[in-house]
N, C-alpha and C positions, 0 to 999 in steps of 0.2 A: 410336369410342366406342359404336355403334350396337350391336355385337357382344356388349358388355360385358353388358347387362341381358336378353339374348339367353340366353346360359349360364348367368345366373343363376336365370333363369326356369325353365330345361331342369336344371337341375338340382333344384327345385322340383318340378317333374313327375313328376322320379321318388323323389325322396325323398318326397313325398305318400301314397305310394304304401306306405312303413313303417309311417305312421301309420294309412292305411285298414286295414292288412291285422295288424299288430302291437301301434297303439297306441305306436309308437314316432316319437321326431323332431318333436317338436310342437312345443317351442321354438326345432327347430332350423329347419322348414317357415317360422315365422312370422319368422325371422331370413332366410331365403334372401327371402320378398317383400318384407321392408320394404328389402333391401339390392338385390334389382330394383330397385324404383322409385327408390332411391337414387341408385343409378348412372343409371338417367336423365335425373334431375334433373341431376344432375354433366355430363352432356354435351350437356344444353341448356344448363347455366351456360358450361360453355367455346365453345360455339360463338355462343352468345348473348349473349355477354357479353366482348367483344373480347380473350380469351385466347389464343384458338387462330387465327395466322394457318393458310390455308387454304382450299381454293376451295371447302371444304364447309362453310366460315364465312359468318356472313350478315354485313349492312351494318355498318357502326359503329352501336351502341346504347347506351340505357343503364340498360339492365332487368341489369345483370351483378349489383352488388348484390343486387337483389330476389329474383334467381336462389339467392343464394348463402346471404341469410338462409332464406330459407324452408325449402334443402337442410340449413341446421343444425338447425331447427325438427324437421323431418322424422326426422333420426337422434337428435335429444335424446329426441323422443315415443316414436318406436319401438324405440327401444334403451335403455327406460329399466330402468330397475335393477330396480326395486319391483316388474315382474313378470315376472322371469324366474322365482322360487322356485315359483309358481303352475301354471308352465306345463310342468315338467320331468314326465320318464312314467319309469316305473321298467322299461319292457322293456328287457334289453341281449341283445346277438350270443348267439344261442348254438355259431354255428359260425365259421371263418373262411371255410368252403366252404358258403357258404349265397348265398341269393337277399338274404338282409339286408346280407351282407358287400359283396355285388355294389355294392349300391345307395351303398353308403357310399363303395366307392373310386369308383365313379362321381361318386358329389360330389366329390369330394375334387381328384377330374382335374380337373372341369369349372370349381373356383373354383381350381383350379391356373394355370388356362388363361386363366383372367379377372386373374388378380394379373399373368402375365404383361403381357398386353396392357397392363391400366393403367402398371404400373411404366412401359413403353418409351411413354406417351402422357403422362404423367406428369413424370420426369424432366427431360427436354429445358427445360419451363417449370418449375421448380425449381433447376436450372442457371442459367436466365437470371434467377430472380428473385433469388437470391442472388449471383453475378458476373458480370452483365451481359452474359455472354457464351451468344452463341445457339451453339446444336447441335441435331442430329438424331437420330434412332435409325431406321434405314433397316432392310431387307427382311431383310438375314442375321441378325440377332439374333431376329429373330420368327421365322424360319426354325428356328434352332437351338436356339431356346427352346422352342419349339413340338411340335415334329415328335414329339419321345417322348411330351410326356404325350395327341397325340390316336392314337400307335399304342398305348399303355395304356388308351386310351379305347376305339378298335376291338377291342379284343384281349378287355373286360369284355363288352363289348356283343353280341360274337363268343360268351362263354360261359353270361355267366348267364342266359340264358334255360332254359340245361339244368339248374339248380339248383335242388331243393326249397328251401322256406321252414325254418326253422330250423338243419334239418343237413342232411346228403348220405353216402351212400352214393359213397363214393370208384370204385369197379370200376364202379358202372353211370353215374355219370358220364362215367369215361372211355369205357365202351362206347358212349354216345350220341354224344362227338365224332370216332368213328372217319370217319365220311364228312365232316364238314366241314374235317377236320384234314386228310384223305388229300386233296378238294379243292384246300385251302391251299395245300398242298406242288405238287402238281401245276401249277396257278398259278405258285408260286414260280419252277421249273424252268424252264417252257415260259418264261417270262419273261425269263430269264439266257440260255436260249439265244438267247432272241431280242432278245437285245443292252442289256436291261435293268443295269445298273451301278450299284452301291450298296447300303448294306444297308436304308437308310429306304425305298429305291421297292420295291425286294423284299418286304418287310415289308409297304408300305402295300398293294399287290397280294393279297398274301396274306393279310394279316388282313380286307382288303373282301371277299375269297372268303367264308374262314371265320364274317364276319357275316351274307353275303345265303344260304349253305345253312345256317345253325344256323336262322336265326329263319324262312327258306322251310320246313325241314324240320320246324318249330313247327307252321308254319301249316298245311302238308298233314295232319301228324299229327292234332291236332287237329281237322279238319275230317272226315276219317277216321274217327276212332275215336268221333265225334259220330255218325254217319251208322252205323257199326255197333253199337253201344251202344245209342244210343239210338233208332236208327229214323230222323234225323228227316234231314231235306233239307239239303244244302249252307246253303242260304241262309236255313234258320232255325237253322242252329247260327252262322251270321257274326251274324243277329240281335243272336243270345242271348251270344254270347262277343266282341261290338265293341270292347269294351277293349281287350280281351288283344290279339286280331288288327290290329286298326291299330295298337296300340303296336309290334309286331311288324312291319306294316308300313313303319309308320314307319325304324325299323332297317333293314329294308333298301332304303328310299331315301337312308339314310346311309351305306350300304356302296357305291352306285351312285355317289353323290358322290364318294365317297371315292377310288375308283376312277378316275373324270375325276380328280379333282385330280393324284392319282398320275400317271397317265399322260402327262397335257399336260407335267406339271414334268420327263418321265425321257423324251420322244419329241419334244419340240419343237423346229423347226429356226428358223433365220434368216439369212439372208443380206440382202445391199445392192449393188444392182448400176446403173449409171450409161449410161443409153441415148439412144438417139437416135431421133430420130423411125423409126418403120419395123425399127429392130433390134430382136435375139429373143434370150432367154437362157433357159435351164434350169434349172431347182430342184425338188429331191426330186422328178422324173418328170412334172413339167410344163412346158412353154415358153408362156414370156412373152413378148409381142411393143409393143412403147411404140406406143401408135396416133398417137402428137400433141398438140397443144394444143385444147380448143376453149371457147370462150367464149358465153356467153348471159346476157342481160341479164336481170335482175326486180325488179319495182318498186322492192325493198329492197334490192339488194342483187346485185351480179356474179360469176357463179361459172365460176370455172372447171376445167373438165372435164379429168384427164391420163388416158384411158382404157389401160387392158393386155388385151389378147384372150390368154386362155386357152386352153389346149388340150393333150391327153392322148396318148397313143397315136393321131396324127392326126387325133383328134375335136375340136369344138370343147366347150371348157365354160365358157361364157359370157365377160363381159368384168367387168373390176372398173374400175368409174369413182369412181377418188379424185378430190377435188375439194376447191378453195379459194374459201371464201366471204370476199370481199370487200368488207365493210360500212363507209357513211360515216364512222360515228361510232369504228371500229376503228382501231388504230393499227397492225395487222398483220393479215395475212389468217389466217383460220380454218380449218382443217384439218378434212376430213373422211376416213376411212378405208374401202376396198369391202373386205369381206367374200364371199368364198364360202365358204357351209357345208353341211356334209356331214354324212353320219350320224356316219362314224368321224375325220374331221379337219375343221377349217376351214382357209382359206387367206386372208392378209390382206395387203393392199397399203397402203402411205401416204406419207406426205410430211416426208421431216424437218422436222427443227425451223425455225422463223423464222429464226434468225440463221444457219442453214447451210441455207435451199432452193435446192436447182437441180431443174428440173420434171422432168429427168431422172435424178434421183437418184431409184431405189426400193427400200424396204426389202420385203422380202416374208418373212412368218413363218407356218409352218406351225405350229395347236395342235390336236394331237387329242384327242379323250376330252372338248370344250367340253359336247357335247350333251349327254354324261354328267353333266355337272356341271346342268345344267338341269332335264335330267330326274330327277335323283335328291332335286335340291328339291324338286321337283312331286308326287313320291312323298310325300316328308316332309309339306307341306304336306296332298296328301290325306288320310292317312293321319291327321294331327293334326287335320284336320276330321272326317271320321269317328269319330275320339277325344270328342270335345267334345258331339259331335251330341245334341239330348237327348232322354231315352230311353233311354242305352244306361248307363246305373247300375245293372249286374243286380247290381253288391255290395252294392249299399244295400238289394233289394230283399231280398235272402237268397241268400247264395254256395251252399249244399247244393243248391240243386234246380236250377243252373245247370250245376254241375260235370258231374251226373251228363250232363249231353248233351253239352257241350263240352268237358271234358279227357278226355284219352287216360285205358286203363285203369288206368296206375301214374299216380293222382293226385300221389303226392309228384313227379314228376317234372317235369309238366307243369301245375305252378300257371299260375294266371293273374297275365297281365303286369302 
């Protein structure tokens, strides 16, 4: 549920962005925040309010009610009728191939994506409240629900940054995606040769390409064409143009995400293999050897150590000590998982489940592209701080005498993000 007011926020960000620059979306901006906060309300009511069994559910309470009235409060006031008439703007699209267009299917994915979620979080208690009968809605339905509208999502985010505002010149748009497309492809290939299967991990490869060189290729240009234009230094064209650039940034900390995600879900192994003190097995180019059992006491609590020594091409690479904590007041021991991680993969050890451990059972699952998924947040993150940072409102201030330093010299081109 956390996701839910996540998207809807992000999609607020950039439809804001019709209204700064068009005057357009203003009843539809103040409908995306009062339907943020909406949905948060909503997933403090179900977590808070004994709804949603779940180990991201708190204690039993009985603020559920409270929750629940206030959440009607909240859509009765903000979604009332009497001013919507007030609030509506008379700019509409004037292209489908425009920067306005973009921003619209962009919404339109991102509450695509949010209906999804709730629907499969939704249902399940909807079933149980009307036939009594519990069910789930597990990982393939979110899977298959999913996967199209965020490659329609990479795919907008991939182009309209190359989109003038209003219309577009169709030939020089396409001359502009000649390297990120030719990129794409290229990606795509090396990828099937190298053992990539399916059309959604090809795709999500490809369109992560196609996002981090369109909006790279932004940002170089732009910084470029600042620095010959107008004279002025790298770093007071990033000053003066911080919107535009971290929005852009931002994107391609979305591409780099994108990318881990892809990869882990199209490269990931697993095996479970069953050892004995002292014996060694091999996985994906590494041998694992069972050290034993070892035990040590602490105040709170007993843990015990099943350590696996690693090692590569006759090297050692460290040892992974999974372990089980064993606490008074537990009625099973605790599982904890070693991790080794890497730039390009991590390797993970651990311990079945309760009702089926033997110390020497071990599952071992190789995921690569994790760090990418970390660091492509951290991008986003920067990048949205940077965004916020105050100060950097050169639209408010007056867009003319910004442009002339910071966008390239075909201004319809190269609007600002």
């Amino acid at each position: 549920m956390a996701l839910l007011p996540w998207l809807v926020a992000t999609a607020f960000l950039n439809s804001v962005m019709l209204q700064e620059r068009r005057g357009m979306a203003r009843l539809w901006n103040l409908v995306l925040v009062i339907g943020a906060f909406s949905l948060m309300t909503f997933g403090t009511f179900l977590t808070r309010g004994n709804v949603l069994s779940s180990v991201h559910a708190f204690a039993q309470s009985g603020v559920g009610p409270a929750y629940l009235t206030f959440l009607v409060l909240v859509m009765l006031t903000g979604f009332g009728a009497w001013r919507m008439p007030t609030l509506r703007s008379p700019a509409r699209l004037d292209s489908a191939l425009s920067r306005e267009a973009a921003f619209v299917g962009n919404n339109a994915l991102l509450l695509a994506a949010t209906g999804i979620i709730l629907l499969g979080t939704v249902f399940p208690l909807l079933v149980e409240a009307t036939t009594g009968r519990q069910m789930t809605v597990g990982a393939p339905y979110f899977r298959s629900a999913l996967a199209p509208v965020f490659l329609l999502l990479l795919l907008l985010v991939g182009t309209a940054p190359l989109l003038p505002w209003r219309s577009t010149n169709r030939a020089r748009a396409l001359r502009r995606l000649r390297l990120p497309t030719t990129a794409a492809a290229l990606v795509i290939v090396a990828s099937a040769l190298g053992g990539v299967r399916g059309i959604e991990p090809l795709a999500g490869l490809g369109l992560a390409t196609l996002v981090a060189v369109t909006n790279g290729q932004e940002i170089v240009g732009g910084l470029l064409a600042a620095r010959r234009g107008g004279g002025h230094s790298v770093l007071r064209a990033l000053r003066n143009g911080r919107r535009r650039y971290c929005g852009l940034t931002v994107h391609v900390g979305l591409a780099v995400l994108a990318a881990g995600i892809t990869t882990s879900s199209s490269f990931g192994q697993q095996t479970e293999v069953t050892l004995r003190s002292g014996q060694s097995t091999s996985f994906a180019g590494y041998v694992m050897r069972y050290d034993g059992l070892r035990t040590a006491q602490e105040p709170h609590r007993t843990v015990l150590t099943t350590p696996v020594s690693v090692s590569a091409d006759g090297s050692s690479m460290g040892v992974l000590d999974r372990r089980l904590n064993l606490y008074p007041a537990a009625s099973v021991p605790i599982g904890s998982p070693a991790i080794r991680r890497g730039v390009v993969q991590d390797l993970y050890a651990r311990h079945r489940a309760a009702e089926q451990r033997r110390l020497g059972d071990v599952p071992f699952y190789i995921n690569p592209g994790v760090n990418w998924i970390w660091l492509g947040g951290a991008i986003m993150a920067l990048g949205g701080a940077g965004a916020a940072w105050p100060g950097s409102g050169e639209r408010r201030r007056g867009q003319s005498a910004t442009s002339a330093a910071v966008r390239p010299r075909e201004p319809v081109e190269a609007g600002s993000h």
